[in-house]
N, C-alpha and C positions, 0 to 999 in steps of 0.2 A: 298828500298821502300816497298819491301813486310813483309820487317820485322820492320817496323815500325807500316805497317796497321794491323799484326794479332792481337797483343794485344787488338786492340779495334773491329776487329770481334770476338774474345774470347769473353769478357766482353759482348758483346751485344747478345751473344748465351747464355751465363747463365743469363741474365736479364730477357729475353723473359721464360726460360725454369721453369719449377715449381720448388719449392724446397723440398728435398724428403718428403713422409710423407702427406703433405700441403695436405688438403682441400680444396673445392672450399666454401665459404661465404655460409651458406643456404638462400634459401629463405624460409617467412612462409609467408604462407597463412591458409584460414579457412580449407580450403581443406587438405591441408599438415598436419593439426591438427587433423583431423578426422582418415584420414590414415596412417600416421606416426604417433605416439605418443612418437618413441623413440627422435622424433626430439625436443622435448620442456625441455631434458637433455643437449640439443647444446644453445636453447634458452631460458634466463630469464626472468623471467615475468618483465616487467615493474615496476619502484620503486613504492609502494605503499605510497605518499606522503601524510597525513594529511589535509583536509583541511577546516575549516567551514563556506565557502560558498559551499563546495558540501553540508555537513550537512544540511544547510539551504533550497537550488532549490533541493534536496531531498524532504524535508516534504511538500516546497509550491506546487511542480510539481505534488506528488500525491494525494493531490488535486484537482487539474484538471482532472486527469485521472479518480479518482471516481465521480466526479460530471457529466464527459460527460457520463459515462455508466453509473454514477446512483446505484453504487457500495460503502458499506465502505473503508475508505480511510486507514483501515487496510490492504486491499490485494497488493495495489499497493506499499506500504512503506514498506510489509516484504518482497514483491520482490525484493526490491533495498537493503535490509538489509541483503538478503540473498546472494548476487552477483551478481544478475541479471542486465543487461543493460537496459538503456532506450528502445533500440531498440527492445530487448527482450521483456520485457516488454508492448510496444505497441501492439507487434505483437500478444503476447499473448491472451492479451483484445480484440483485432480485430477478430482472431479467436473465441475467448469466444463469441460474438456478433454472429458472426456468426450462434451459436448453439453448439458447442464444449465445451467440459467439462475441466475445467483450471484447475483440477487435472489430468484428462489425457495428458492432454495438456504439462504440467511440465515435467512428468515422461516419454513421450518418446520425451522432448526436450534432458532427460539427453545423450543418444544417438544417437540422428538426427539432422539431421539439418531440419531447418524451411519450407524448402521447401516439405520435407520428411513428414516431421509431418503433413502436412497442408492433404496431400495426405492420410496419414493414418486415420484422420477422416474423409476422403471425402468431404474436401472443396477444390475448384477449386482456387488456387492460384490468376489468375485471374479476380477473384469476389470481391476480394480483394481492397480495395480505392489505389489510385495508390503511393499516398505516402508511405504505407504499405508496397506494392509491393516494393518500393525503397529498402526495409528494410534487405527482406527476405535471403540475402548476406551474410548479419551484424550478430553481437551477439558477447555472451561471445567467447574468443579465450581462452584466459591463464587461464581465472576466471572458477574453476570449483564451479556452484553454488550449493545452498543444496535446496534439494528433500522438499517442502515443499506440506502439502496436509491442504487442508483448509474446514471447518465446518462451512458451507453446504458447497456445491460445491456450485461456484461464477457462476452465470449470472445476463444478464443485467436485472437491475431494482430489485435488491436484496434491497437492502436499505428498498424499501417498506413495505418488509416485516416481516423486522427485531425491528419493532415499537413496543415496550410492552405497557400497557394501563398506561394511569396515576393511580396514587392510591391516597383517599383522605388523605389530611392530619390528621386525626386521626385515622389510623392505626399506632398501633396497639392502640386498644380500652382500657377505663380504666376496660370495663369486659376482655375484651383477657388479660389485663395484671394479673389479676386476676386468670383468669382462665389456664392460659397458666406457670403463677408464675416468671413474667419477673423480673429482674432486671433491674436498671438506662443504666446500659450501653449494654446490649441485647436489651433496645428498641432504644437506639441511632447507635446499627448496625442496631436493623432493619428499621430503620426511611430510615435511608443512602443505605441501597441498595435498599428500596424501590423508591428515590428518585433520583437515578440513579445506575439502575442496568447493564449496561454495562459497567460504567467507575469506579464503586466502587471498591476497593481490591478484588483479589479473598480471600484474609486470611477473609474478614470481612462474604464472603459468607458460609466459611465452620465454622465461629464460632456458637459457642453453642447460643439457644434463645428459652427458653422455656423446661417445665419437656416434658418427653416422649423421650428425645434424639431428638429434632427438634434442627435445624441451620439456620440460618440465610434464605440461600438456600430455604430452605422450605416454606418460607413466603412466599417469590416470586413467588416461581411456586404455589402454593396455589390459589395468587389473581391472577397470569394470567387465572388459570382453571375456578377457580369464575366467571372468566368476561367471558367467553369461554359460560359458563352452568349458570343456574338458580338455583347456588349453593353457600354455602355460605363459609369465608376462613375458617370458625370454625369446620367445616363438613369436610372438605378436611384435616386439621391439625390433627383435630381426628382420622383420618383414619390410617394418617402418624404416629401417634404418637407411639413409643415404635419400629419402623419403621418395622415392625411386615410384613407390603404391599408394596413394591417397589411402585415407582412413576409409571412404567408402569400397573401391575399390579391395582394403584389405578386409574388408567383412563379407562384402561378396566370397574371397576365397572364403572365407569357413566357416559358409551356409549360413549367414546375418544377412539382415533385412537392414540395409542403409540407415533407413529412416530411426536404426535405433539412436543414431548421432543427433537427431534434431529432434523427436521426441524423447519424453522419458526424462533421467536423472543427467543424460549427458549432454542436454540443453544448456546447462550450464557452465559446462565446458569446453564443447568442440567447438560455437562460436567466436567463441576468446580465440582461438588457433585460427581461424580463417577469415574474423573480420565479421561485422553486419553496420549494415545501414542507418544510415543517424535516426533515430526516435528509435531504436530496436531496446525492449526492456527484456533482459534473460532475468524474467521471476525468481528464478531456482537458486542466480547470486543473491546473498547479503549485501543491504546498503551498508555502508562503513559510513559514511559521512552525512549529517544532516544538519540543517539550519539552526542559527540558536536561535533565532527569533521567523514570525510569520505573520503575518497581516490577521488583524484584531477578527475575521472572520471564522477564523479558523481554532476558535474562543469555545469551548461548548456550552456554557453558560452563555455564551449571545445568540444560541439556536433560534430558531424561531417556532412556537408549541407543538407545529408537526412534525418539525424534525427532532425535537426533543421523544417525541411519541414513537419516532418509528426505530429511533438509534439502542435506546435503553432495552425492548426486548431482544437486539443484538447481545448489547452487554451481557445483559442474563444468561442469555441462550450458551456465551461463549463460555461462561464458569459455571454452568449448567445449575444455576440458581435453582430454588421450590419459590411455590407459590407463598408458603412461608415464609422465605427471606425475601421474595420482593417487597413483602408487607410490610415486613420490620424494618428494612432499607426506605421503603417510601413515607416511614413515621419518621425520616431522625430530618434535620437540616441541612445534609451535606449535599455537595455538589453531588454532578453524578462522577465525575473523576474520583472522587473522594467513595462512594459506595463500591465501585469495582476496586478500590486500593480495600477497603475492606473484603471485599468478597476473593479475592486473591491469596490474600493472609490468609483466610480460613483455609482454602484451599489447598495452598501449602504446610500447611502448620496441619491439615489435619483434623480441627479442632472446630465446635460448633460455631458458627456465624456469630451467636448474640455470645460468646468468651469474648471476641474479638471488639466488639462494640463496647464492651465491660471492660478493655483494656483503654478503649479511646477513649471513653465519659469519665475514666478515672485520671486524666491528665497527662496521659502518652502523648506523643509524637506518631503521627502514620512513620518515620526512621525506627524512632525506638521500641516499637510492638515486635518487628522483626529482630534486633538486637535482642530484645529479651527473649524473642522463643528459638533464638540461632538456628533461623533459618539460612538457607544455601541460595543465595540470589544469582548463583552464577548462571550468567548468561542473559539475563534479565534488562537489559538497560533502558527499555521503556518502562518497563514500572519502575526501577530505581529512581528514574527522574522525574517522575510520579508523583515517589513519593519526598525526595526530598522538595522539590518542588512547593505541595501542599502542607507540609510540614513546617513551612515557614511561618 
């Protein structure tokens, strides 16, 4: 009998017992990633899967986030382009509200953790909206993201003052053209930057426009000064001409303060003329170009319940929803992509929130609610892709 049972207490002593060499499983956590670093050679980062519905709740989500802070919707989309997480991301702009500077901000998240950082600019974690607070855990793990520093530095309610004046339509005049010695298509750059100069090419601002070695560039900042002073752009070009006076220089003569070229609306200009630094973001340009596809995190249905909790009263906040249409939005099934394509329609169209939902339960397309109430999308491209997108 005993020799029948040892075999299988043998066998059951080498099951239980490790085998040599063997490792225990790691576990990771944020923490373990801070402190161990050798540990993320044991761990692979998660497969980077293509996908364009993140492309898309990318573009429409920042959005939202520059409209509740009142921010171009450049800072929040080169955060997500940079690697940065939603959750990052939020916590960011919260701090930034706060009074925190979102290029310090960056630069010692690449080392701290949030709770760290929150500390190092002397804000009370607990001041914090409690969603927020949810957050402060969260962040990139495997993603190490890039060092990005933005021009100006971002607080809330930047937008405002990033507005350049309009210019009439007849600049450039048939004397400027005369006097200046334009060509057809030196006034068709300067027509077009003058007619949007945040979203025009930077190539069209550093083209040639005019004798003296003037560029495109130089109009612009010309008529902003113009409108600045009781001076006129012919006086300011002259100045520039032969470029003999640096632009700061020419504001010194007539009593400007330098720094109006690097704050303000013409941060997005005078850097294009002189050059900056690789990672330099000028907020105040328009992205023209963006990804068709983005890595499946960037999914807002693959949130995860905090981030889902603390994004959505962004959303709101940004289409200045009631307590009422959150109600009626959080009864129906739709994504949350899909409730702010509703709440935007209202918005536009005018018209009460539940018309809008009585157009979709009736078998619309989020494309064709817009078609029938002919609305004016222009300008719109993140919700257009929005909505055709969801309309699929």
């Amino acid at each position: 009998m005993k020799l029948q049972i040892f075999p299988f207490v043998v066998l059951g002593l080498l099951c239980a017992a490790p085998l040599a060499g063997a490792q225990p499983d790691p576990v990771y956590t944020e923490d373990t990633a801070v402190t161990a670093p050798d540990q993320r050679d044991v761990i692979a980062p998660l497969p980077q899967v293509p996908s364009s519905t993140a492309a898309v709740d990318m573009r429409f989500a920042s959005e939202w986030l520059a409209d509740s802070y009142e921010i171009p919707a450049r800072v929040p989309q080169e955060m997500f382009l940079g690697g940065y997480s939603y959750s990052d991301c939020i916590i960011a702009l919260s701090l930034m509200h706060k009074g925190a500077s979102l290029n310090e901000l960056l630069e010692l998240r690449r080392e701290m953790r949030w709770i760290d950082v929150a500390k190092r600019v002397e804000i009370d974690p607990m001041t914090l909206p409690i969603p927020v607070r949810n957050l402060l855990q969260l962040g990139v793990t495997f993603y190490k993201p890039k060092l990005l520093h933005y021009l100006p530095d971002v607080y809330s309610g930047l937008i405002r003052d990033l507005t350049i004046n309009a210019f009439p339509p007849t600049i450039p005049t048939q004397t400027q053209v005369i006097r200046f010695r334009l060509d057809d298509e030196e006034i068709r750059h300067i027509r077009r930057a003058l007619d949007d100069p945040f979203g025009c090419p930077e190539e069209i601002l550093t083209d040639t426009a005019g004798k003296g070695a003037l560029i495109v560039g130089d109009w612009v900042l010309a008529g902003v000064l113009a409108h600045l002073r009781p001076l006129t752009i012919d006086s300011i070009l002259a100045a520039r001409a032969g470029q003999q006076l640096s632009w700061s220089e020419i504001c010194l003569a007539y009593g400007m303060r330098p720094d109006v070229l690097t704050r303000g609306p013409l941060t997005g200009i005078y850097p294009v003329l002189t050059g900056t630094t690789p990672g330099t973001v000028l907020c105040a340009r328009k992205r023209t170009n963006f990804p068709v596809e983005m890595p499946l995190r960037y999914e807002l249905f693959r949130l995860t319940v905090d981030e889902k909790v603390a994004i959505r009263p962004l959303m709101l906040r940004a289409y200045k929803a009631t307590p009422s249409e959150d109600l009626m939005l959080s009864k129906t099934p739709w994504l949350l992509a899909e409730q702010a394509i509703c709440l935007q329609i209202a918005r536009m169209s005018q018209l009460d929130l539940s018309q809008i939902m009585q157009y979709k339960n009736s078998g619309l397309t989020w494309e064709q609610i817009p078609a029938k109430l002919q609305l004016d999308l222009t300008g719109e491209d993140a919700f257009i892709l929005a909505m055709e997108h969801y309309s699929r």
